[in-house]
Structure formats: C-alpha cells, structure tokens
C-alpha positions in Angstrom: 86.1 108.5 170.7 88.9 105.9 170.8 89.2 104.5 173.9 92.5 103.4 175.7 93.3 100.3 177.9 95.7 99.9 181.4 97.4 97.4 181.5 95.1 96.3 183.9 92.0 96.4 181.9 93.6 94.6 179.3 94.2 91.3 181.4 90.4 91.9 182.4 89.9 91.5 178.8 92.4 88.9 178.1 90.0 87.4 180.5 86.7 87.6 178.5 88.4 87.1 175.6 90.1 83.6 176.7 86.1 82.5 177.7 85.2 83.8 174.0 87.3 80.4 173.1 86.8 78.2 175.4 82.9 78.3 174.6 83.9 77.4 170.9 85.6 75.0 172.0 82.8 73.7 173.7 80.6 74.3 171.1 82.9 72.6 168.9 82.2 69.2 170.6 78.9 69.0 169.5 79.3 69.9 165.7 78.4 67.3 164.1 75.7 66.3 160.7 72.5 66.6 161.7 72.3 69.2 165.3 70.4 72.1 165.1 72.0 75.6 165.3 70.0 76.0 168.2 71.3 73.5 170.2 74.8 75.0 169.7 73.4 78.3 171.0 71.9 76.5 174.3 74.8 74.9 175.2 76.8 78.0 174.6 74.7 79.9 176.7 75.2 77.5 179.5 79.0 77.5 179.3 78.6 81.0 179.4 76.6 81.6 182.3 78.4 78.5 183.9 81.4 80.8 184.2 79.8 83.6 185.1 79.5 86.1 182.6 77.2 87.1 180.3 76.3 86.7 176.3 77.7 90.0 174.6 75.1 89.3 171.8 72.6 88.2 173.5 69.7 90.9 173.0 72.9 93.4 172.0 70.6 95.7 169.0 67.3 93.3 169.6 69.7 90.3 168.2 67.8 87.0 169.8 70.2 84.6 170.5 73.8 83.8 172.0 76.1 83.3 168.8 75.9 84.2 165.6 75.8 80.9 163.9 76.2 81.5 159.4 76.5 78.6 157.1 77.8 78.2 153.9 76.6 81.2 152.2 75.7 83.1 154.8 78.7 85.7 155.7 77.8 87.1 159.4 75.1 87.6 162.0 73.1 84.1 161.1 70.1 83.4 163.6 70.2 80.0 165.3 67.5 78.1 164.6 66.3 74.4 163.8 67.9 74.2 160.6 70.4 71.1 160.3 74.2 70.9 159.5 74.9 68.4 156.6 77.8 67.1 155.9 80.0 69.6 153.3 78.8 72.5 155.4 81.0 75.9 156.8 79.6 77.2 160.2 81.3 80.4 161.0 80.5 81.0 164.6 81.0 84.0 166.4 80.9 84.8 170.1 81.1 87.5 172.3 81.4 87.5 176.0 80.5 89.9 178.9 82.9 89.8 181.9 83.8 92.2 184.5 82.8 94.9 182.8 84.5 93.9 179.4 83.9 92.1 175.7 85.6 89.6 174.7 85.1 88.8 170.7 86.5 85.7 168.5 84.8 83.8 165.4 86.0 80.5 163.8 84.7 78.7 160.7 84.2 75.1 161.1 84.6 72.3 158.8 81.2 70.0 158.9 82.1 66.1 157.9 83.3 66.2 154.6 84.2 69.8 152.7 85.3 70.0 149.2 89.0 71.0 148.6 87.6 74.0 147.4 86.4 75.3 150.3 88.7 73.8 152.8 91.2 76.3 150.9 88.7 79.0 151.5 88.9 78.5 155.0 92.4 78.0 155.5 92.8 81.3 154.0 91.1 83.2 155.7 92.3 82.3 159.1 96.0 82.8 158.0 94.7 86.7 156.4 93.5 86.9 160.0 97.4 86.3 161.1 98.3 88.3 158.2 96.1 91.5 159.5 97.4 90.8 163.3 101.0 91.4 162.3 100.7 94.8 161.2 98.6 95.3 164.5 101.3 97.5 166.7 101.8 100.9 167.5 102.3 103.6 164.9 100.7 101.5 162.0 97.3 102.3 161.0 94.2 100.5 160.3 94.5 100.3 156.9 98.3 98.7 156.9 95.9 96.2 158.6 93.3 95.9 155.8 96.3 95.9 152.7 97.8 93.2 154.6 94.5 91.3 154.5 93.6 92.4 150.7 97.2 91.4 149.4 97.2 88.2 150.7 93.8 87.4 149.6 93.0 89.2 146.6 95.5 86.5 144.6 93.2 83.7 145.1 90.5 85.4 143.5 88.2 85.1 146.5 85.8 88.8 147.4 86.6 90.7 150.2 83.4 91.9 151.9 83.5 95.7 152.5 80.6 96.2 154.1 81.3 94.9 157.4 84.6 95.5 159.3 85.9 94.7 162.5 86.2 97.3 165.4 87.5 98.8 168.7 86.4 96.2 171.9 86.0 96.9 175.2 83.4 98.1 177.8 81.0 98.4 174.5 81.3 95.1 172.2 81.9 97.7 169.1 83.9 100.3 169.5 85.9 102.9 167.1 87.7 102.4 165.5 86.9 100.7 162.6 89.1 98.0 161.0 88.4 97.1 156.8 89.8 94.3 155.9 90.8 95.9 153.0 92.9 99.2 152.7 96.3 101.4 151.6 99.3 101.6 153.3 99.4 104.1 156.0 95.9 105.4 155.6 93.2 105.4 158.5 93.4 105.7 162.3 96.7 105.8 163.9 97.0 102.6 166.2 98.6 103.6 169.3 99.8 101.3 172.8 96.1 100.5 174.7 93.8 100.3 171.9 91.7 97.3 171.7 90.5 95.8 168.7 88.6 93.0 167.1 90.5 92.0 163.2 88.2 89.6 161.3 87.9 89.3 157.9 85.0 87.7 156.1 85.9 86.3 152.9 84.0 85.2 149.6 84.5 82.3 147.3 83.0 84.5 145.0 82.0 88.0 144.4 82.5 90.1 147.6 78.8 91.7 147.7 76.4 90.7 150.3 72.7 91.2 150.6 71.0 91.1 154.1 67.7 88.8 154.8 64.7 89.9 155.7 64.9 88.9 159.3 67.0 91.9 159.7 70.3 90.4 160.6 71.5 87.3 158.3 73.7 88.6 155.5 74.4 86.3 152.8 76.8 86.2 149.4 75.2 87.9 146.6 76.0 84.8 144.5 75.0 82.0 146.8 79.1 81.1 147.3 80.5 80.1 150.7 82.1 82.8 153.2 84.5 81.7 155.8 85.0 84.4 158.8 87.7 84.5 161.2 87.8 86.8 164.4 90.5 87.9 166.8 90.8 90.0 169.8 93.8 92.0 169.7 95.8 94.7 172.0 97.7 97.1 170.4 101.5 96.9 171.7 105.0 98.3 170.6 106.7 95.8 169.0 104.1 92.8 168.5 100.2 92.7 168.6 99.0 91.1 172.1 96.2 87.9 171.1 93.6 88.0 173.8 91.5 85.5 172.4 92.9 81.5 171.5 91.7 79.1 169.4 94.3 76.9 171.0 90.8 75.4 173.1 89.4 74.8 169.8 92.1 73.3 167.5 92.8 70.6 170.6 89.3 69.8 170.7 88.9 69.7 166.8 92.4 67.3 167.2 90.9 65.2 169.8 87.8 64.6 167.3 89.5 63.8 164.6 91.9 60.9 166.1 
C-alpha cells in the first residue's frame, strides 16, 4: 500500500528530514584522516538525541549502529567501526531520523583529504543524477521516468548503476512502497501522484554495477573492488515541481567553512 501525505504531515516530515542534514553537517566537522567511523556515529547519535528524536537506523532490521557509514568500495549499509579514514578516501554516509512520528532520510558522499580526479568526477555525478531523478519527481510521472532520467545521465560516463538496491516510499515506516530504481523506461512503474513521499538515491559504480554483500550481513561492496559514491534525497511529490525535504545546504556551508 502506498501511503499519502497532508500537507500537514508533510512539514512534519520536512521537519525530520531538515534534522537528517543538519546531523551531516555535524558529522561533517569531524571528517578528517585518521577518525574512526565510530566516532562519527557517537557524535551523530548525540546530535540526534540532542534534538530530540530518534536514530531511524538505529536497531531498524537488528542494524547496530546510527549511520550507515561505506567507504570507497563499499556501496551502502557499512557498519561503523574502528577502521580509519585515509586521505583519498569516499565516505557515503547515510542517515535517517525518527521525529514526531516520521522518517526523515538523506545520504552524501564525502571527499576525505585528497581524492583523485577520477573519483571526484564520480562523485560529482552522482549527486547531480540525484537532481537529475528529482526533476521528473511530480505528479503523473512514474518511477521509472525517475530511474531513465538517472540511467541516461549516467550510463555516458561508463560508471555501473547498482540495481539491486533502490530507493523508496518514507514516512511513518523508514521504507515504504514504492520502490524507486535508479534505472528505468519512460513511463513504466508506479504512477506518482500529489502526497507521496519518497527517498531518490542512486548509488553509482566506477566500475561494474554488481555488488556482493559481506558476511556481517549488511556491508555491500563493488564486485570489482571500484569506488561507489551514493547520494540520497527526501522528496514530496507535488504538481508542478518535486518538494526537497531534506538540504545539504547545512553541509555544503560547513564543507565551505573547512575548506577556507
């Protein structure tokens, strides 16, 4: 069952969503060569709770920790741990946010010291595909004008598209239906329709676009060792132009601040 927002609910989830990226933005302060994943999850956790709300992932299907924190190679769903970042690394983390009785969801891949050209195009890429995928996101398109739009702007590079996870419906259950490839024909899938909530985010592969998951049950990886950069927004489905709930406006001034 698809389920439709008020208008009211929606600013509820405007809400959680807007937390979503204000906690990467925190989070972003303290990326950095040489910090442990797991610190980045404690002091998420904190900002969470700070404000309160809850972790959407934490303990969400037995998953152990606050964000889902993948580097390099690894696509989605990394564990936080006491593994390092280097300089050169990718760090997509993703976030999800409990609040009043609704998700919020938003990823963002971040640059680590020094990347190679290479991938800083990977990334850059695959946050404008995400921009891409949001345009066609308005009533009476369908999910997979979403995905094409995604797929045609990507597939030129050469980079994989991973299939096997999509994004999805948000709201009083962090996944919801429908669900939203980022890959797809024109005017195939689910109808999109005023109210519906969803979460676009595609994961994209310097490489091939198969994954293999670890044993731990959760981290999937590149089949071919390659970076993935992964982008996520949530998104309300309106007339004329899809409604952002989530920013990264919290996390590009704190990324600018850095950097000066």
């Amino acid at each position: 069952m698809i389920f439709l927002k008020t208008d009211e609910e929606i600013e509820i989830q405007r809400e959680s969503s807007l937390l979503v990226g204000k906690t990467l933005a925190e989070v972003a302060r303290h990326i950095k060569p040489g910090v442990k994943t797991i610190e980045l999850d404690q002091v998420a956790e904190e900002f969470i709770r700070d404000h309160h709300a809850e972790p959407g992932f934490k303990g969400y299907g037995g998953f152990p920790a606050t964000l889902c924190i993948s580097v390099n190679d690894q696509v989605v769903h990394g564990i936080p741990g006491k593994s390092e970042l280097k300089d050169g690394d990718i760090v997509s983390i993703d976030c999800g946010v409990l609040l009043n009785g609704f998700y919020g969801d938003s990823a963002y891949t971040f640059e680590v010291g020094e990347v190679s050209a290479e991938v800083r195009n990977l990334v850059a890429a695959t946050k404008y595909a995400l921009n891409k995928g949001i345009e066609m996101a308005v009533d009476g398109m369908r999910t997979g004008d979403i995905g094409f739009a995604i797929q045609s702007y990507i597939e030129p590079y050469g980079y994989g598209i991973v299939r096997e996870l999509v994004g999805h419906g948000v709201g009083r259950k962090l996944h919801e239906k429908p669900e939203v490839p980022n890959y797809g024909r024109r005017g195939s899938g689910v109808k999109l329709r005023t109210g519906m909530v969803i979460a676009i985010e595609p994961m994209i592969n310097l490489g091939v676009r198969n994954v293999r998951q670890e044993k731990d049950g959760w981290t999937i990886r590149t089949a071919d060792g390659k970076p993935s950069a992964h982008f996520e927004h949530t998104v309300a489905i309106r007339n004329e132009r899809a409604d952002v709930l989530s920013s990264f406006e919290n996390i590009e001034n704190v990324l600018q601040s850095l950097n000066c």
